[in-house]
N, C-alpha and C positions, 0 to 999 in steps of 0.2 A: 552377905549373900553368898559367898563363896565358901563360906563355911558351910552352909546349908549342901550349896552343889554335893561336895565333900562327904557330908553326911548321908546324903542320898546314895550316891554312888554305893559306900559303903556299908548300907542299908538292904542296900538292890543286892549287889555280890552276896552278903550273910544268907539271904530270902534266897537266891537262887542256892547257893551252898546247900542251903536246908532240905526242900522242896522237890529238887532235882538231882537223879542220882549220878556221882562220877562214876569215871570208864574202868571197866578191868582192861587196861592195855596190855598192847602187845608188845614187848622190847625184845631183840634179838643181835647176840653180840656181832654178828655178820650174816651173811644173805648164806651161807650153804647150813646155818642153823633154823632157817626157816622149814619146818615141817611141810611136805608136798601137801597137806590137807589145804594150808593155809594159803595157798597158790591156787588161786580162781581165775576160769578160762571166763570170763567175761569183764569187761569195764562197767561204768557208773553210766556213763554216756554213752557205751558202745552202739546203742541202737538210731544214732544220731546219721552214722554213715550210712542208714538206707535211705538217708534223704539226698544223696550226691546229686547234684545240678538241679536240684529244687532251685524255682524263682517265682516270683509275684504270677499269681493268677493262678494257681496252681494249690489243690486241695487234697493233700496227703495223709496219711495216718502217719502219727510222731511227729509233726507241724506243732499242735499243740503243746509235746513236750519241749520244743526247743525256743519255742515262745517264751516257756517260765524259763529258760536259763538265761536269756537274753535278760526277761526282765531282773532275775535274779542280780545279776551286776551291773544294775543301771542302767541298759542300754534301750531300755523302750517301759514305756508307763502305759497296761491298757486296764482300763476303768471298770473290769472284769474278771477275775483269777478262773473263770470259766472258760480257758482258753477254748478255741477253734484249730480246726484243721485245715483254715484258710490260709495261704501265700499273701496275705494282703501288707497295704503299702507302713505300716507301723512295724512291720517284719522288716522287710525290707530297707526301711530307713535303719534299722537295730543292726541288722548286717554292716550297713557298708560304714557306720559308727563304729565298730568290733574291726574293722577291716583295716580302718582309719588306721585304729591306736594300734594296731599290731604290724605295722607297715607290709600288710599286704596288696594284693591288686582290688581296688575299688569297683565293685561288679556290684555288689544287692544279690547276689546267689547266694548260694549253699555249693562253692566249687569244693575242689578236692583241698588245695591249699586252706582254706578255710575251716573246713571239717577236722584238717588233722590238727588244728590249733583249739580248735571248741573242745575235743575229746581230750586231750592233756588234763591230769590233774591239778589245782590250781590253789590259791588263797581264796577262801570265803569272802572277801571283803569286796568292794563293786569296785568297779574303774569309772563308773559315773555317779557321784552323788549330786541329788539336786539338778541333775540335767548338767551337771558341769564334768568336763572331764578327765582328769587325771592322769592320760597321757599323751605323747606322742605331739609334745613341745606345747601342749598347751591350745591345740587345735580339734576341734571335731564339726561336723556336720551340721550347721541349723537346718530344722524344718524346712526353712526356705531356700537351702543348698549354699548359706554363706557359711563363714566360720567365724567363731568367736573364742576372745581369748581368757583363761580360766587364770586360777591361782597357780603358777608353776613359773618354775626361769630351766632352760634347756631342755631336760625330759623329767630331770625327776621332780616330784609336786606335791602337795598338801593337800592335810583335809579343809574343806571349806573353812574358810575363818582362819586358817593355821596356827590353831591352837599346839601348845608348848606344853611340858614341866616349865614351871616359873624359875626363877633364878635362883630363888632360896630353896629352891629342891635338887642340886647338882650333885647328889649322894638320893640313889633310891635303892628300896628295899624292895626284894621282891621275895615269893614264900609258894610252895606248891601247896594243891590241895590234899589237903591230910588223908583225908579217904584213897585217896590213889597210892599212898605209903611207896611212894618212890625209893629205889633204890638210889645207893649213892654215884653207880655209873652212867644211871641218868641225867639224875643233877648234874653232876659235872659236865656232861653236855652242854645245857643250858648256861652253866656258867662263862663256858669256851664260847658262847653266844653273844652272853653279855657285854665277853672282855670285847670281841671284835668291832665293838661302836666306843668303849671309852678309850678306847687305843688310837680313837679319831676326835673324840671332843671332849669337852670339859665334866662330861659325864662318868658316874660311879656307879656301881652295883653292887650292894649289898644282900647277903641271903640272908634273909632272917625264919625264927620257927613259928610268929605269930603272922598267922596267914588272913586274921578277920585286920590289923591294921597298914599290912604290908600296900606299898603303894602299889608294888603289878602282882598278882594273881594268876597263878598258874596252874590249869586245869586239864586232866583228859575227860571227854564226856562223849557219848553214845547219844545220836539221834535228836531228838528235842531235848535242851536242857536250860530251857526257862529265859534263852537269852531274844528269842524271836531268829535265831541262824541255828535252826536246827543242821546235825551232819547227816548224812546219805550213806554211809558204812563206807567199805574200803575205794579209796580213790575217788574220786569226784574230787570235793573239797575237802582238803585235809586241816586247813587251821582257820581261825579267824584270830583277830586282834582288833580293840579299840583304840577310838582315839583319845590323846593325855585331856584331862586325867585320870580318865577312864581305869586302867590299866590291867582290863580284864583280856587272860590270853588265854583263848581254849582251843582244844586238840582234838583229832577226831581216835577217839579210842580204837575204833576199829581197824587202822593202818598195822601194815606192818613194818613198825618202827625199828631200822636198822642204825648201832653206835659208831663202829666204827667207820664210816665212812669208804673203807673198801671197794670201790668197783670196778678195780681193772680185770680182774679175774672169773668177774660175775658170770654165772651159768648163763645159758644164753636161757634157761627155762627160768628163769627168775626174772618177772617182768614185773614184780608188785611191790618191792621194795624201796622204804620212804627213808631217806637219811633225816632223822632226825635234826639235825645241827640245821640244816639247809632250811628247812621249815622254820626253825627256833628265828635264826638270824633275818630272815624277811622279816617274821610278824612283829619281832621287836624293832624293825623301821617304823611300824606301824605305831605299837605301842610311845613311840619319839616323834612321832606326829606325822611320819612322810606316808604319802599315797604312793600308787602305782606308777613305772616308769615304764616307756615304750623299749627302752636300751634291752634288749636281749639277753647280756651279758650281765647284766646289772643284777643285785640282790632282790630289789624289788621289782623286777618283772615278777607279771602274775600267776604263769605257770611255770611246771617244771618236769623234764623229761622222767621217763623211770629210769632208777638204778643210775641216781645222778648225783651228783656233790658236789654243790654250789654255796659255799661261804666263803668266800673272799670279799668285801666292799672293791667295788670299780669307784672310777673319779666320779660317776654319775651320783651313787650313792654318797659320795663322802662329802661331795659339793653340798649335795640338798642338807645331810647332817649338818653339816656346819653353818650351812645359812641359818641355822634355827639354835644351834647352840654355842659357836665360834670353833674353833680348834684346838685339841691340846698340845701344850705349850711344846711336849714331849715328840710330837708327830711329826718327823720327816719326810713321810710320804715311801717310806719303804716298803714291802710286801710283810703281810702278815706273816707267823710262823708256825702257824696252829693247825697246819693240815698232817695227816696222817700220811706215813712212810708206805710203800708200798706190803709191809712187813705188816700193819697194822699200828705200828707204833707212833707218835706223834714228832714230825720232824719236820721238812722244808717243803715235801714235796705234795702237791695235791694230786689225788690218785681220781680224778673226777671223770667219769666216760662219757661226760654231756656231746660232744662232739658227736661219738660212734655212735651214741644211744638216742640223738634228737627224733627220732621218726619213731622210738618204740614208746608206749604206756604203760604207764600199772593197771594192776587187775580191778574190776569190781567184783562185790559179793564173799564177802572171808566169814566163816561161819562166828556165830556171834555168841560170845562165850556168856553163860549166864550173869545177869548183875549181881557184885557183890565188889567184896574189896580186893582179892586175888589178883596179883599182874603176872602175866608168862613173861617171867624173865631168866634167861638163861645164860648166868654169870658164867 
């Protein structure tokens, strides 16, 4: 039977490969080579803030949209995709669920606190599968205002079942998709990705160029692309990832994907830029089986401010890796050394401006380059 699974999967990826076209991305060796075109004065969400101090009983215009984002990451099931511009009480439980895992103040509103964390852009993947929830210790809301307790130990958690790579796979390959014809200063990125989890467990990463048997699969894709998590264009949701052994990892084409990590310096008009690496290193928690964690700090939290750079593993991360694969033998728990110099060069020090920058976003709406195999990349 597991061969079959196997099969499938691998069946499924070829079928989507074929059918669905990948992204002309955008890569940009730092944030002041981003072209002003590509610098868009509005978010994915931004229309979310004229709902401020929305609460139950209350029937607004845009209620509806923020219905699907709710439901979009588990947090409410309504038996209808015809949402309403009602305030009613299935909202309102979704809130203060969303509130819960983000250790905000528990109200069932639409406050300010609240809004500025929906608007963030974020990972595609839910923080409730199943009605279960994936963060913030393993507690959320029932129906009937009890709590229950899910898959998870501390903050950080699994997917339902917490499925694994099995034992005899502790060497994976992984392969982009050939139509995106990456360059090699991208790879490399991803590679600096990879190393950051087996530099903590008994885990390996190999690149390989046969992308139809490679176990994870690396993709940029534009809008619908056959997986059912269509993306939204610039900012909203930038990545998804599945669960092992799934090992399908896809990008949203339309960001504007920054290498090196750079942003002490950032323009202050430069609100849309995605560090790559930062994205990479979340959804491959994902790809190793961990869900979402409440920790702030943590890699697998589920958003992330703009013009920010966030790849280090916290103990929150490294704990849940290793409860799922052990430790490597080599790990003394020292800091990683893979962050870039303020110079841009790769040295000790991490140039991250998430502090300064927690309250700003990236852009939505970046004009949409036509499909084809073409990347802007500007070595």
């Amino acid at each position: 039977m597991k061969n079959i699974h196997y099969s499938f999967i691998t069946i499924t990826s070829i079928l989507i490969s074929i059918f669905f076209s990948s992204s002309s991305a955008h890569f940009f060796p730092n944030l002041t080579s981003i072209p002003k075109t590509f610098i868009p004065n509005k978010t994915s969400w931004d229309g979310f803030n004229k709902l401020l101090g929305c609460h139950a009983g209350q029937n607004l215009p845009g209620i509806s949209k923020i219905k699907q984002y709710f439901q979009q990451f588990g947090y409410c099931t309504y038996t209808s995709t015809n949402f309403t511009d009602d305030f009613d009480d299935i909202l309102e439980s979704a809130i203060k669920k969303y509130q819960l895992n983000f250790n905000l103040n528990v109200t069932g509103q639409l406050d300010a606190q609240t809004l500025s964390h929906v608007i963030l852009p974020r990972c595609g993947n839910p923080d409730i599968v199943n009605e279960t929830s994936t963060m913030n210790s393993g507690k959320v809301n029932s129906s009937d205002g009890t709590t229950k307790h899910v898959h998870t130990v501390a903050h950080y958690s699994f997917f339902p079942g917490r499925p694994r790579w099995p034992p005899s796979k502790s060497e994976l390959t992984y392969a982009f998709e050939p139509r995106n014809q990456l360059p090699e200063n991208v790879k490399t990125v991803f590679g600096r990705a990879f190393e950051r989890w087996s530099e903590v467990t008994t885990l390996s990463f190999i690149e390989t160029t046969s992308y139809g048997s490679a176990d994870i699969k690396i993709g940029f894709f534009n809008g619908d692309h056959g997986d059912g998590e269509p993306f939204d264009g610039v900012l909203g949701t930038l990545a998804h990832a599945f669960s092992p052994p799934s090992g399908r990892f896809h990008l949203d084409g339309d960001e504007n994907w920054v290498l090196d990590g750079n942003f002490v310096s950032a323009p202050s008009s430069i609100i849309s830029a995605v560090d790559l690496e930062s994205v990479a290193v979340h959804e491959i928690g994902h790809l190793l089986g961990l869900g979402h964690s409440s920790v702030e700090g943590s890699i697998m939290y589920p958003t992330i401010s703009s013009n920010t750079r966030k790849v280090e593993l916290v103990d929150d991360d490294i704990q849940g890796i290793q409860s799922l694969y052990g430790s490597n033998p080599n790990y003394n728990g020292s800091q990683p050394t893979l962050n870039p110099s303020p110079d841009g060069s790769w040295g000790e020090n991490d140039t991250s401006r998430a502090d300064s920058l927690m309250g700003s976003f990236w852009v939505y709406s970046l004009i949409l380059v036509a499909s084809g195999f073409v990347i802007d990349s500007l070595l």
